[in-house]
TORBA-591822 format. One record per residue: x, y, z of N, C-alpha, C in turn. Coordinates in steps of 0.001 Angstrom, whole numbers, padded with zeros to 6 digits, always signed. Layout:
// TORBA-591822
XYZXYZXYZ...
// end
This chain:
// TORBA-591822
-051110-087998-010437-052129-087009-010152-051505-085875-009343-052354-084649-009553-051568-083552-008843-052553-083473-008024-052180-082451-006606-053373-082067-005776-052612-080908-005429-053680-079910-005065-053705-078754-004846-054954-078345-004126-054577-077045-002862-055524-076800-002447-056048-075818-002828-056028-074871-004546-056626-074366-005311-057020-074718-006744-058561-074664-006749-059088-075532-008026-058423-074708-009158-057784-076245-009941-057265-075649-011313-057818-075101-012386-057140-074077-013105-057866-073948-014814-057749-074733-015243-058846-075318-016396-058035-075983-017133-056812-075595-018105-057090-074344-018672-056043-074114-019502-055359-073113-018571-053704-073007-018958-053622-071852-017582-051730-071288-018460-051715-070227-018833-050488-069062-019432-049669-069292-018321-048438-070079-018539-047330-069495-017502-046844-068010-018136-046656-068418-019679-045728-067585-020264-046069-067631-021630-045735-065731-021886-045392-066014-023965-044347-065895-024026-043724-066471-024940-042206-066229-025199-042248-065745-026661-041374-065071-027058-041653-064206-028463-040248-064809-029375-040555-065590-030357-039962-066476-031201-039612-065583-032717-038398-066329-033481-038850-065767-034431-039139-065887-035657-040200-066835-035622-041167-067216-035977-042801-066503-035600-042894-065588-034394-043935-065655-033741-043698-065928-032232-044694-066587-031480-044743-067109-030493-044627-068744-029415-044917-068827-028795-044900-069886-027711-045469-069543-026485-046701-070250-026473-047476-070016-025293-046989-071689-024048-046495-071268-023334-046360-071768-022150-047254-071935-021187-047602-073407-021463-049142-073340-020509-049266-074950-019941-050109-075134-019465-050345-076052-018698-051839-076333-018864-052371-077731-019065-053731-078085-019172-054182-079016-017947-055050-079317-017225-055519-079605-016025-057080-080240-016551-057334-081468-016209-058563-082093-016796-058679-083165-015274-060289-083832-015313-060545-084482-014276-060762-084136-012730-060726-082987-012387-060338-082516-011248-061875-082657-010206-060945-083089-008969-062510-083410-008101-061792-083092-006789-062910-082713-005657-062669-082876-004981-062282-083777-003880-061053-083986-003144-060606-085036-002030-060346-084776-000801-060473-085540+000162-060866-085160+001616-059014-086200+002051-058343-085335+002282-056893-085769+002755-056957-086036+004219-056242-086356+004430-056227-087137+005930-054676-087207+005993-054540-086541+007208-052893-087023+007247-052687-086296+008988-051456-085893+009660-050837-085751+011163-051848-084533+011015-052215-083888+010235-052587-082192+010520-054068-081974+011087-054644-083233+010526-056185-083516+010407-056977-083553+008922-058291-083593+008891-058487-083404+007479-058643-082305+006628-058797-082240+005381-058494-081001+004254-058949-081369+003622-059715-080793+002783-060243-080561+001388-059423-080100+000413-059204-081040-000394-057794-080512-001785-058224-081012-003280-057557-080081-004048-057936-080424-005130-057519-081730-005902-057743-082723-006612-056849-083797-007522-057027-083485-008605-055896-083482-009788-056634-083708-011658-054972-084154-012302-055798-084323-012826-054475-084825-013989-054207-083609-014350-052796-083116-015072-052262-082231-015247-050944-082223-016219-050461-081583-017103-049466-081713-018303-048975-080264-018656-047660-079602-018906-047277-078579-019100-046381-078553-020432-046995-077867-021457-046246-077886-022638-046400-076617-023716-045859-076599-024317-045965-074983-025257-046388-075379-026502-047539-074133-026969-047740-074355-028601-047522-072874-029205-047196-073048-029991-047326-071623-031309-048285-070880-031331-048127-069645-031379-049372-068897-031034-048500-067430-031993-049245-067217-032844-049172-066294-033830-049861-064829-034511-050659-064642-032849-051742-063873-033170-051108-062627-032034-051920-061844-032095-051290-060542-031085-051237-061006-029782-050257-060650-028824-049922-061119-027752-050849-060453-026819-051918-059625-027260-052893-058816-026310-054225-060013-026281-054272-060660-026879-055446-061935-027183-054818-062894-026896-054147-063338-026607-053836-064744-025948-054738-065371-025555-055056-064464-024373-056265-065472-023546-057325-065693-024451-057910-065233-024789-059173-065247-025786-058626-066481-026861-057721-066580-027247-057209-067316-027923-057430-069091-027435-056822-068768-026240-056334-069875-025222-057828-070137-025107-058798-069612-024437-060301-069821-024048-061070-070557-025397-060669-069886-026869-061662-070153-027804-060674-071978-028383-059248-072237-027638-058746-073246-028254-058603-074316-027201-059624-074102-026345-059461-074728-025018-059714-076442-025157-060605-076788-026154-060799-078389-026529-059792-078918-026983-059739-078269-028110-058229-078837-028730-057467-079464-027923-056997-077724-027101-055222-077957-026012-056019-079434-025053-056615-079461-024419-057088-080117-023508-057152-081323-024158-057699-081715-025403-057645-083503-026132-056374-083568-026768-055787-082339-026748-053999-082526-026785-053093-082710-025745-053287-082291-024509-052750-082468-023231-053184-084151-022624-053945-084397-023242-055115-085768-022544-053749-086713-023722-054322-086568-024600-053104-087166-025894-051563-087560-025661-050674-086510-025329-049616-086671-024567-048968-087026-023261-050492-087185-022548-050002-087750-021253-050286-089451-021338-051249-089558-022240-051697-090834-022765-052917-091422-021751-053875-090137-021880-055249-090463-020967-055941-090573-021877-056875-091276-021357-057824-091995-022246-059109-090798-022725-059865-090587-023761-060663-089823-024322-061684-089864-023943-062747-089440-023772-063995-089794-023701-064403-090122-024547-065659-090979-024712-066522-090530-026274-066588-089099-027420-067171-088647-026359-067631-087233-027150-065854-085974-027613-064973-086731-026538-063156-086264-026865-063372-086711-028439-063370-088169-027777-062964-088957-029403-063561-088428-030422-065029-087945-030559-065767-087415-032015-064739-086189-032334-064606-085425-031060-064018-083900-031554-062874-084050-032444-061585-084938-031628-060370-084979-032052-060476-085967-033609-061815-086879-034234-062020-087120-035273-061768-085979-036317-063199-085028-035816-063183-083732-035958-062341-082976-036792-061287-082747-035680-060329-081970-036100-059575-083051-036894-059111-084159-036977-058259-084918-038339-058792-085155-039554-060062-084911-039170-060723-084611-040765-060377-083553-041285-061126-082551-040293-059881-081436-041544-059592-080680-041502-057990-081339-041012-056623-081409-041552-056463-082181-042168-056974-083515-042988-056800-084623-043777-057421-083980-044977-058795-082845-044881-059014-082301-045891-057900-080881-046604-057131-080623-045340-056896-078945-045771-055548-080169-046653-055111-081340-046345-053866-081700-046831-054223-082425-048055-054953-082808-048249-055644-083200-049333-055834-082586-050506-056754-081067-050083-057079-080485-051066-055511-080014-052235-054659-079686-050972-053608-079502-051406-052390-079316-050452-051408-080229-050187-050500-079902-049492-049873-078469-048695-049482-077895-049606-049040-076454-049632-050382-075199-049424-051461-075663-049830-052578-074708-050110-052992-074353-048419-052834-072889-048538-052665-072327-047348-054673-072411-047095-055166-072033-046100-056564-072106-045843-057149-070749-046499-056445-069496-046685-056881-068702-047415-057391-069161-049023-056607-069885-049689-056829-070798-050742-058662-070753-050723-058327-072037-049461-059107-072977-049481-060395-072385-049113-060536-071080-048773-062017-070553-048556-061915-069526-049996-061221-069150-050872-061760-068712-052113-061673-069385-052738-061616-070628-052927-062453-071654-053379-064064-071403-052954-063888-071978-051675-065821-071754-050923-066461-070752-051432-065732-069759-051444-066378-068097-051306-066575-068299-053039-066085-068349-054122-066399-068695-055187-067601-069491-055900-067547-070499-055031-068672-071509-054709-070122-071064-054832-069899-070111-053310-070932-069256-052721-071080-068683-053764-070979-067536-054166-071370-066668-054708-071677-066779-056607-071245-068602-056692-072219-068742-058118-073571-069574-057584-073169-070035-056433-075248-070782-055656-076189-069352-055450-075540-068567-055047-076365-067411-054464-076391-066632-055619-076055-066828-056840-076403-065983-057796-077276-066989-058856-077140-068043-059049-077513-069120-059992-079082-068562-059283-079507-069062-057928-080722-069065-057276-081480-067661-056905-080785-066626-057527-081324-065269-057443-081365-064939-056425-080558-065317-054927-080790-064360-053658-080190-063241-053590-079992-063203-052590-079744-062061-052205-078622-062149-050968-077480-061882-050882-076353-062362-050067-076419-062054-048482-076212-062724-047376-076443-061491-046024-075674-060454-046379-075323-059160-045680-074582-058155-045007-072853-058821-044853-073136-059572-043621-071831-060055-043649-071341-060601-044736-071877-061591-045467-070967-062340-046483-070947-061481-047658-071613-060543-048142-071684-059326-049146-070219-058323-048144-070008-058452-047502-069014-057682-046572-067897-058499-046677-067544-059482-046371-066604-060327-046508-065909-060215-047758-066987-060907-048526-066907-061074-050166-065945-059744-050567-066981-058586-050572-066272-057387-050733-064709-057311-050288-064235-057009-049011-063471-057212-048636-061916-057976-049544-062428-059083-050002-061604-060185-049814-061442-059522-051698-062394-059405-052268-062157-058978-053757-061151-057905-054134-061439-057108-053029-060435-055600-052936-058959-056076-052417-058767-057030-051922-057489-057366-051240-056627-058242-052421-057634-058929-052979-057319-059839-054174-056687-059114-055034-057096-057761-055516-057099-056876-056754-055810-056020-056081-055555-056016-055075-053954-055229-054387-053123-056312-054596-053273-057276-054412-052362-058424-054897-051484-058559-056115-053208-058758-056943-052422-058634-058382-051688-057448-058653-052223-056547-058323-051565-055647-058661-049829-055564-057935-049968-055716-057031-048614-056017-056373-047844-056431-057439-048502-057868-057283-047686-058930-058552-047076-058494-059939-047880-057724-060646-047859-057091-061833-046524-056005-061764-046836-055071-060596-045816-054490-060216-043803-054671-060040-043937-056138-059484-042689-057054-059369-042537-057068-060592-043559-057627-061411-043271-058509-063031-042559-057109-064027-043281-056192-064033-043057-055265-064704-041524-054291-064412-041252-054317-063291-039910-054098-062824-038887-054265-063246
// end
C-alpha cells in the first residue's frame, strides 16, 4: 500500500512519450484509497492509503486529448491496473471486464484482421435496410454519419481504381 498526504487520482499522466508507432501514455492508476490516522514520534496525521500501479499504454489519438482520453478510459485502465497488480475485482469490475472480453472475442471472431471500421459498415448497412424496409425516417445524426461515411467510401474506391489503372 502507498500513503500519501495528498489524495490520489485515480488515473494520473506522468508522461507522453511519442513512439513510432504513435504514443505511450505513462501513467499510474490508484484505486481503494481511504483515509488513515498515522501515529508515529511527530504525533498524529491524517494520510492518504490506496493501492497503486505505474505502467504505460498506447495512445494514438492527438496528444492535445489525452486527458479526455485518459478520463473517458478510466474503467478499463483501473480493472487493468487492479489486473496486474493481482487485486481482486469487485462484482460490478468483474461484469465490466466480462464486458469488454466479449467484444473483443466478438471484434476477433467476426474476423481476425477486420479492423472495427469493417465491423460498423457492416451495422451501418444493417441499419439502413431496417430503417428503410420499415419506412422511417433516419435521425440527423445517423443520416449524417451515414452520409459521411458513403462519401469517404466512394474516395476510396476511387483511390483504389486509381492505383489499379496506373
Amino acid at each position: 500500500m502507498t500513503r500519501s498526504t495528498i489524495q490520489p487520482d485515480a488515473i494520473k499522466l506522468w508522461q507522453l512519450k511519442q513512439t513510432d508507432s504513435g504514443y505511450l501514455a505513462d501513467i499510474s492508476a490508484s484505486w481503494d484509497a481511504e483515509q488513515v490516522t498515522v501515529e508515529d514520534d511527530m504525533g498524529d496525521r491524517t494520510e492518504w492509503q490506496y493501492e497503486s500501479i505505474r505502467f504505460c499504454v498506447p495512445y494514438d489519438g492527438d496528444p492535445n486529448q489525452v486527458s479526455g482520453w485518459l478520463d473517458a478510459q478510466e474503467t478499463r485502465l483501473l480493472i487493468t491496473a487492479k489486473l496486474m497488480k493481482g487485486s481482486t475485482l469487485s462484482t460490478d469490475e468483474q461484469a465490466v471486464y466480462i464486458d469488454y472480453e466479449t467484444g473483443a472475442n466478438i471484434s476477433t471472431a467476426s474476423h481476425p484482421l477486420s479492423p472495427i471500421d469493417e465491423q460498423i459498415g457492416i451495422l451501418r448497412e444493417q441499419l439502413v435496410q431496417i430503417i428503410n424496409s420499415l419506412g422511417l425516417d433516419p435521425t440527423d445524426g445517423f443520416a449524417s454519419l451515414n452520409a459521411t461515411a458513403l462519401a469517404e467510401i466512394a474516395k476510396g474506391q476511387a483511390a483504389k481504381e486509381a492505383i489499379s489503372d496506373a
